[in-house]
C-alpha positions in Angstrom: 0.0 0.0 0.0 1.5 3.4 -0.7 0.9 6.5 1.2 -0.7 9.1 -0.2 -1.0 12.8 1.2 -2.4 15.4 -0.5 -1.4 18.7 1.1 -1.3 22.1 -0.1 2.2 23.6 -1.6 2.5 25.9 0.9 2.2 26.9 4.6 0.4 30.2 3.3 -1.8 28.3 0.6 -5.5 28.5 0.9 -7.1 25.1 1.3 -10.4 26.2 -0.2 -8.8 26.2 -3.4 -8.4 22.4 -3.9 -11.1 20.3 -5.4 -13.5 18.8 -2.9 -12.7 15.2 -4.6 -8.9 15.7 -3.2 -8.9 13.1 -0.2 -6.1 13.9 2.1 -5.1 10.5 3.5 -1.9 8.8 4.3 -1.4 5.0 5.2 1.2 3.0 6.5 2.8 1.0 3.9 2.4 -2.7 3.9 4.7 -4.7 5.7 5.6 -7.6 8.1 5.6 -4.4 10.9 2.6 -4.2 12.6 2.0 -0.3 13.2 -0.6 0.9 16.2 -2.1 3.0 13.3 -3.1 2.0 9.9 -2.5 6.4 8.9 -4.2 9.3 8.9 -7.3 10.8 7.2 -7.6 14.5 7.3 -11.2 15.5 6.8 -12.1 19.1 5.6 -15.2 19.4 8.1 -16.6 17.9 11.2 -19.7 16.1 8.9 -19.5 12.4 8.9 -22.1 12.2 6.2 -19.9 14.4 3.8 -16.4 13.4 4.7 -16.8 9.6 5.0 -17.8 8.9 1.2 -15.0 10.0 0.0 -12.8 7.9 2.5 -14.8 4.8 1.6 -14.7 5.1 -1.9 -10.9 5.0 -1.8 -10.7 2.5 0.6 -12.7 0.0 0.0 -10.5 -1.4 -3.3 -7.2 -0.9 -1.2 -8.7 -3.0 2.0 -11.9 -5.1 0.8 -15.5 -3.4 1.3 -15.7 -1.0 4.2 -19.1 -2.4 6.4 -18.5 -0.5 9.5 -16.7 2.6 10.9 -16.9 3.1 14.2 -15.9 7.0 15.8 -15.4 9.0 19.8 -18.4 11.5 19.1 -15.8 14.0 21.8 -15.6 15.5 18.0 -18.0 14.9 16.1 -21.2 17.1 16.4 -23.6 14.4 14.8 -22.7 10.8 14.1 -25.5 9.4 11.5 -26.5 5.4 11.8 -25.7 4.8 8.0 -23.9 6.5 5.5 -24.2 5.7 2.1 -21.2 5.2 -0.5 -20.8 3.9 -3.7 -23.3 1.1 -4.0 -23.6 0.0 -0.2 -24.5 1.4 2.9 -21.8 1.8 5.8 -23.1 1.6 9.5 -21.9 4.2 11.8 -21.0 3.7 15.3 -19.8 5.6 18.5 -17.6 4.7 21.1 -17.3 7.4 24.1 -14.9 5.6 26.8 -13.9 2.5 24.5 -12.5 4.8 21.7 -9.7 7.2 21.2 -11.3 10.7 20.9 -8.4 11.4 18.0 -9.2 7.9 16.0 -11.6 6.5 13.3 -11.6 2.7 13.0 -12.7 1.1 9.9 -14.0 -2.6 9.9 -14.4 -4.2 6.5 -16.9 -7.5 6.2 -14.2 -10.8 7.0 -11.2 -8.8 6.0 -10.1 -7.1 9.0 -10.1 -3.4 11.1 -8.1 -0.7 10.8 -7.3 2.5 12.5 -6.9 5.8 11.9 -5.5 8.9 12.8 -8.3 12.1 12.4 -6.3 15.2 12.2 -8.5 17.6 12.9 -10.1 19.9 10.0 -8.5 23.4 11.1 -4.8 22.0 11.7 -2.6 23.8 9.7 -0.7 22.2 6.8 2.9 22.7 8.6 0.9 19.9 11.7 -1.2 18.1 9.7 1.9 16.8 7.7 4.1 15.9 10.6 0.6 13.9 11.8 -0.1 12.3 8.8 3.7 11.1 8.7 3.9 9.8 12.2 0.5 8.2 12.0 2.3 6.2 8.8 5.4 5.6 10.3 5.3 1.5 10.3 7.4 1.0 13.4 4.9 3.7 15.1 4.1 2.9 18.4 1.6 6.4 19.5 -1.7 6.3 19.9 -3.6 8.5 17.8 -4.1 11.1 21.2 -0.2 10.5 22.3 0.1 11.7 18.4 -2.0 15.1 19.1 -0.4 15.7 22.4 3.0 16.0 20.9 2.1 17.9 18.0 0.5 20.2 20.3 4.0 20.4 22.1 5.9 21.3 19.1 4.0 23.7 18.4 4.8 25.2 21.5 7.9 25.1 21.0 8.1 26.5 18.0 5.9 29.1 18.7 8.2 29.9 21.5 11.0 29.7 19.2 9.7 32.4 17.0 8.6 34.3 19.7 12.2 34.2 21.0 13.6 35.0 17.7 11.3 37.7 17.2 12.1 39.8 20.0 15.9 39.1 18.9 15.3 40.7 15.5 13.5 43.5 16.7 16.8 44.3 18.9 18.6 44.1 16.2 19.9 39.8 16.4 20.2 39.3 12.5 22.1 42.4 12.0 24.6 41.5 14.6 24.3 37.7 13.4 25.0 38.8 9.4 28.6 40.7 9.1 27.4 42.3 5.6 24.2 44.0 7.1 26.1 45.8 10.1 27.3 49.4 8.9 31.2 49.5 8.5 33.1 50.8 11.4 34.9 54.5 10.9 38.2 54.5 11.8 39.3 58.1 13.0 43.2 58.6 13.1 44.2 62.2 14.7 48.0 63.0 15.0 48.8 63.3 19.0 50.9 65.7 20.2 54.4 65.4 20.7 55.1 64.3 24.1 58.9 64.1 25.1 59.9 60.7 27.0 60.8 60.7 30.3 61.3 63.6 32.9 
C-alpha cells in the first residue's frame, strides 16, 4: 500500500482552493511491521455524512468493502447510523470511553479493522503533515491522542521559538548575526601631540 498525502504547496496556501474530490489521507505501507495506526485521514469538516464517502470510496479497493466505521463522538457534532457510499451502505458507530477521541476505525466484512489517525479539519498544513507522517510511520508505536499531544507540544515550541527569535530581530539579532548588514566601522586617526619621553 502506498501512502498518499495530499497537502497544499505551501504553509500560506489557501485550502479552499483544492477540489472537494482531493482526499487527504496517508497509510502505512504494507509490511511484516505491525503499526498501532493504519494512517491518517484528514477530513475538511466535522460532517460524517460528507467526509466519510469519499474515504470509503478509496478505501474500499485498497482493504476489501468498508461495512462499518466506528468514531469517539468527543468530536464529532452528529454521528449518523448509516452512510451511504458507492453502491452500499456503511453503518456508523460511536464509542465514548472504548475509543480514542483522535481515531476512526474502519471494519471491512471478514477482511479485517483498521485505524486511523483524524487530524482535525482546522490543523494547519505545517501539523497536519508531521501527523499524517507519524500516524504512517510503520514502526509507530503512538496512539492516535499520544500523536496530538506531541504535536500540540511542538507547536509550543516553536511558537516559543519564534517568539524568541522575534524579539531578537527586533533588537537588532540578525544584523549582529549577518557581518554584511552591520554598517562599517569608521576609523578616526588624529596626530597626537608630541610628548617628550621621560622627565
Amino acid at each position: 500500500m502506498t501512502a498518499t498525502t495530499s497537502l497544499p504547496p505551501t504553509a500560506e496556501a489557501d485550502d479552499r482552493s483544492f477540489s472537494s474530490s482531493a482526499l487527504r489521507l496517508s497509510l502505512v505501507p504494507t509490511g511484516p511491521a505491525p503499526a498501532l495506526l493504519d494512517g491518517a485521514w484528514w477530513p475538511r469538516s466535522r460532517d460524517l455524512g460528507t467526509e466519510l464517502p469519499s474515504l470509503v470510496a478509496v478505501l474500499d479497493p485498497l482493504w476489501g468493502r468498508i461495512t462499518r466505521v466506528t468514531v469517539n463522538p468527543t468530536h464529532w457534532p452528529v454521528v449518523p447510523r448509516k452512510v451511504p457510499v458507492a453502491g452500499h451502505v456503511v453503518k456508523v458507530g460511536w464509542f465514548l470511553a472504548e475509543q480514542d477521541p483522535h481515531e476512526l476505525l474502519l471494519l471491512s466484512y471478514r477482511t479485517g479493522r483498521w485505524n486511523l489517525l483524524v487530524v482535525p479539519p482546522q490543523t494547519t498544513p505545517v501539523t497536519a503533515a508531521w501527523l499524517m507522517a507519524a500516524a504512517s510511520d510503520p514502526l509507530g508505536t503512538s496512539t492516535a491522542s499520544r500523536l496530538m499531544e506531541e504535536a500540540a507540544r511542538l507547536r509550543t515550541v516553536y511558537e516559543a521559538d519564534r517568539s524568541v527569535e522575534e524579539v531578537w530581530d527586533s533588537e537588532g539579532g540578525h544584523e549582529a548575526r549577518d557581518p554584511a548588514a552591520r554598517p562599517p566601522i569608521t576609523t578616526v586617526s588624529a596626530a597626537m601631540p608630541h610628548q617628550p619621553m621621560g622627565r
